[in-house]
Structures are given as C-alpha cells and as structure tokens.
N, C-alpha and C positions, 0 to 999 in steps of 0.2 A: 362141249366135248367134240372132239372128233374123231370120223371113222373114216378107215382107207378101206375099198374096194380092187385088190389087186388084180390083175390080168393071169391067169391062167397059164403056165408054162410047160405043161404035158405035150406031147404032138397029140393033134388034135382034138383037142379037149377047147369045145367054145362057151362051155358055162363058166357062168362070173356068180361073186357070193352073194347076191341082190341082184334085184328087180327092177326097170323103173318104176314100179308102184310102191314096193317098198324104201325105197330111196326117198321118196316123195313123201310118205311119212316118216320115215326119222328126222327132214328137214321138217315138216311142221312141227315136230317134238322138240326141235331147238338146236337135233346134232348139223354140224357141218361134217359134208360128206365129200370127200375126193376119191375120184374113180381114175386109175392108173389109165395112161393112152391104151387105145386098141381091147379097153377090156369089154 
C-alpha cells in the first residue's frame, strides 16, 4: 500500500502529517511512503 505525505499549503503553516520516525516505521511495516517536494 501506499501512503502520500502532502506539503502544507496554509501561509505559514510548516507542519507535515508525519515524522521521520514515523515514516521509518510504516516503511518497516511494508507501506511505501511518498512525501510531496518541500513538505
């Protein structure tokens, strides 16, 4: 399965919806993860 991590489009808003730690276990759990440029 895979999951998208999209980039943040509020002005000024720089939180994204993960973590690199949790990105790091959905990939050990099997998801392939794609995180949008600049997010």
């Amino acid at each position: 399965m895979q999951i998208g991590i999209p980039k943040e489009h509020k002005p000024h808003e720089k939180r994204v919806a993960a973590s690199p730690d949790s990105v790091k276990e959905l990939i050990k759990l099997g998801f392939t993860v794609v995180v949008e440029n600049h997010a």
